[in-house]
One Martini backbone bead per residue (centre of mass of N, CA, C, O) as a GRO file, in nm:
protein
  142
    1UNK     BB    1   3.351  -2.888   2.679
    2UNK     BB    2   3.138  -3.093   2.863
    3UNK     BB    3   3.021  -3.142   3.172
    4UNK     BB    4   2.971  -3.334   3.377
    5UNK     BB    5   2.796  -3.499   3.569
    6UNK     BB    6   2.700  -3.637   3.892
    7UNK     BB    7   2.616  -3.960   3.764
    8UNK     BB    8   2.906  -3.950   3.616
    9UNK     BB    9   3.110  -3.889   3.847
   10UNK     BB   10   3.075  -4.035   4.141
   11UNK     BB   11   3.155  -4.310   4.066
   12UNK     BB   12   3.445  -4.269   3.957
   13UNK     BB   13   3.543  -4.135   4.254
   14UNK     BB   14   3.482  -4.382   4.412
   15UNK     BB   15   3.625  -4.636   4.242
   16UNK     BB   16   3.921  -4.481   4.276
   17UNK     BB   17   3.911  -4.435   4.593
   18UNK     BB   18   3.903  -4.727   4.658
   19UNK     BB   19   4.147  -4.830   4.464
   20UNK     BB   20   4.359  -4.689   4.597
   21UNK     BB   21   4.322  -4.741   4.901
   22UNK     BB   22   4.305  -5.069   4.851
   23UNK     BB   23   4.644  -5.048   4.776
   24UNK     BB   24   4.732  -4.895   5.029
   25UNK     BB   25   4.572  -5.093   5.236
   26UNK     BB   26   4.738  -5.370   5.203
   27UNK     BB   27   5.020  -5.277   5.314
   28UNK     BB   28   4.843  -5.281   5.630
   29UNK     BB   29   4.661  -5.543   5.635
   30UNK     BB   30   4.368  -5.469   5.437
   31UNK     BB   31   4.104  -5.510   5.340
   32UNK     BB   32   3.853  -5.463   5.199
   33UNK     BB   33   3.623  -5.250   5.400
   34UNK     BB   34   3.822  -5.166   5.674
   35UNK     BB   35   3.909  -4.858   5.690
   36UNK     BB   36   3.656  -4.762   5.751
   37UNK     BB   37   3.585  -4.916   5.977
   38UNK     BB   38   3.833  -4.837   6.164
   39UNK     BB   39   3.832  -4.520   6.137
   40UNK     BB   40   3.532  -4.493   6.277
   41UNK     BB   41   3.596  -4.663   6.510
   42UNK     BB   42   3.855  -4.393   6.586
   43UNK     BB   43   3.579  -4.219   6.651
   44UNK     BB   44   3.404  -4.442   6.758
   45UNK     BB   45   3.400  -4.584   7.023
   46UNK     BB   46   3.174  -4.856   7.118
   47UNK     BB   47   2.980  -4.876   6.925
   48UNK     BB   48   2.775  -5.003   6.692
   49UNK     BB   49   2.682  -5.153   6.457
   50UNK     BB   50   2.462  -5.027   6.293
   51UNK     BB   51   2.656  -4.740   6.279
   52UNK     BB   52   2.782  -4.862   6.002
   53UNK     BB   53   2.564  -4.916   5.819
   54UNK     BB   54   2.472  -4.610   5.822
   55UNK     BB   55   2.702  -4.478   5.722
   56UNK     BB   56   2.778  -4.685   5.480
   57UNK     BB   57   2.506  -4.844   5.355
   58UNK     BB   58   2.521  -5.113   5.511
   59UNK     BB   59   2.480  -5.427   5.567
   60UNK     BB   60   2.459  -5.685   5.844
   61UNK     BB   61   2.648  -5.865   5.699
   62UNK     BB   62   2.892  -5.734   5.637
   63UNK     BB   63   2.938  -5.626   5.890
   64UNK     BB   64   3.004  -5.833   6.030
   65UNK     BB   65   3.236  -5.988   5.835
   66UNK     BB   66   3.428  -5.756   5.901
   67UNK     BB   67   3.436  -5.809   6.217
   68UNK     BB   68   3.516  -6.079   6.239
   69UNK     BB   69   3.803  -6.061   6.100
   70UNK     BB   70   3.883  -5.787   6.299
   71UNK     BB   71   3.922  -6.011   6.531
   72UNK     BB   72   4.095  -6.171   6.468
   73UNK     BB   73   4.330  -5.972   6.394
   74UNK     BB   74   4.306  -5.789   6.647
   75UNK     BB   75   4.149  -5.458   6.597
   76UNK     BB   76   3.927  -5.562   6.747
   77UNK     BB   77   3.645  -5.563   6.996
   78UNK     BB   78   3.369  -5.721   7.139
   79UNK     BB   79   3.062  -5.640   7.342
   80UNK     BB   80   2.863  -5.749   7.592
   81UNK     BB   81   2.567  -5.601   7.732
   82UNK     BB   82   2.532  -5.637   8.064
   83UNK     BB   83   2.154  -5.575   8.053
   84UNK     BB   84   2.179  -5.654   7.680
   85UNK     BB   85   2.233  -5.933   7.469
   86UNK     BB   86   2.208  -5.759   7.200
   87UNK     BB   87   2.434  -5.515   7.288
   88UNK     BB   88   2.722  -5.468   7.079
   89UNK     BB   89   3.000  -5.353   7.155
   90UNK     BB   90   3.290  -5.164   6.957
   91UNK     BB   91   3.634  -5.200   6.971
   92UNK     BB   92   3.979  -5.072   6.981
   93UNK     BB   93   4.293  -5.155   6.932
   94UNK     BB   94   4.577  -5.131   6.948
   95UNK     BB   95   4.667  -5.278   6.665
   96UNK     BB   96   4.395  -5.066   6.543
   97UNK     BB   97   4.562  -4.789   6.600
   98UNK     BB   98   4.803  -4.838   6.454
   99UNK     BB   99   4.711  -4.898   6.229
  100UNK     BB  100   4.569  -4.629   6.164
  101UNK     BB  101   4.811  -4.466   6.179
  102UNK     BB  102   4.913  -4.577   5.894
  103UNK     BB  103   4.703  -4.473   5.746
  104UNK     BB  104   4.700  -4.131   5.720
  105UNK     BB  105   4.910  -4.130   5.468
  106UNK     BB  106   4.731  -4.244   5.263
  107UNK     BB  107   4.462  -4.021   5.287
  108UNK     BB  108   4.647  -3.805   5.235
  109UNK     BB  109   4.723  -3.855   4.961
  110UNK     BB  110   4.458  -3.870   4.832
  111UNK     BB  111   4.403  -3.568   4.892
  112UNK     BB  112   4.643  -3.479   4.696
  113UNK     BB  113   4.560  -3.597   4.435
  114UNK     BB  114   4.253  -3.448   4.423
  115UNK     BB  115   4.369  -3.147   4.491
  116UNK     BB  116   4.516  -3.112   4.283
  117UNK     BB  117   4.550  -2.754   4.207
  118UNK     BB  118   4.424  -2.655   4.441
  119UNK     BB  119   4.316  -2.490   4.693
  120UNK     BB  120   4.217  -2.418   4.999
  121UNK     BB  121   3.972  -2.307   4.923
  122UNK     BB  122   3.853  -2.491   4.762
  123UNK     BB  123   3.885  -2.781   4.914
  124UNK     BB  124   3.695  -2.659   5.132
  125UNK     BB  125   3.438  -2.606   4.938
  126UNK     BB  126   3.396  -2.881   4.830
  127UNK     BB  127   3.365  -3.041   5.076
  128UNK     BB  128   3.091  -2.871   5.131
  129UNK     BB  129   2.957  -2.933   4.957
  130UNK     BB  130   2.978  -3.231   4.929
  131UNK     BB  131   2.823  -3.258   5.235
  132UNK     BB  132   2.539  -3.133   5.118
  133UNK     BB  133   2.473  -3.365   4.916
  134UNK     BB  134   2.449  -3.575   5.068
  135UNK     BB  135   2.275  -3.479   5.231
  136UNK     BB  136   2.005  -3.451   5.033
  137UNK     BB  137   2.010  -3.732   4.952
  138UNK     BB  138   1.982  -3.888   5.238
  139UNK     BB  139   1.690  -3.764   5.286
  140UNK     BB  140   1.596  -3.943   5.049
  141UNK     BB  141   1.598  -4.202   5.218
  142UNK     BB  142   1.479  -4.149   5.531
   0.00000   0.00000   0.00000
């Protein structure tokens, strides 16, 4: 049997990995899109917008629209930089530090199903390509 390309694997990868996230971050009270930007956020406090746009190639509309409900719910705040008002930097708060640490068990899983059958230092191989081709992909991306 003839190995799948790389066009035809990583969609499928990304399709189930969002989908099981999806599923499981559903019961932390988490809609589609927010588990990574919480994330993201838990690991730079402080961030800008365009932050998240850059990191995970979305719109500044998308991410507005989560942040504007991630700060209803309590998980975040912005603040305007009081020197220049266009720079909005995002905290988290402790609300979204809790569901944050919610989270770690979920990634495990998510880690464990993918991983299953690997050894450590294949897991540790895969995820070095993975980011090689990442950054390869990105580079031509300007």
């Amino acid at each position: 049997m003839e190995c799948k390309r790389l066009h035809q694997n990583l969609p499928k990868l990304y399709d189930a990995t969002r989908k099981l996230l999806g599923m499981k971050s559903r019961a932390c009270g988490l809609s589609h899109g927010q588990p990574r930007i919480l994330d993201y956020l838990f690991h730079n406090d402080g961030c800008v917008q365009r932050d998240f746009c850059k990191e995970y190639s979305l719109e500044a509309s998308t991410v507005s629209n989560l942040l504007v409900t991630m700060e209803k719910d309590g998980l975040l705040r912005r603040e305007r930089k009081p020197s220049t008002s266009r720079i909005v930097n995002v905290y988290i708060t402790e609300d979204g530090r809790r569901v944050q640490k919610n989270l770690e068990p979920v990634y495990d899983e998510l880690e464990q199903i993918a991983f299953q059958g690997f050894s450590e230092e294949e897991q540790a191989l895969f995820l070095k390509f993975l980011e090689k081709i990442t950054e390869n992909m990105l580079s031509r991306l300007g």
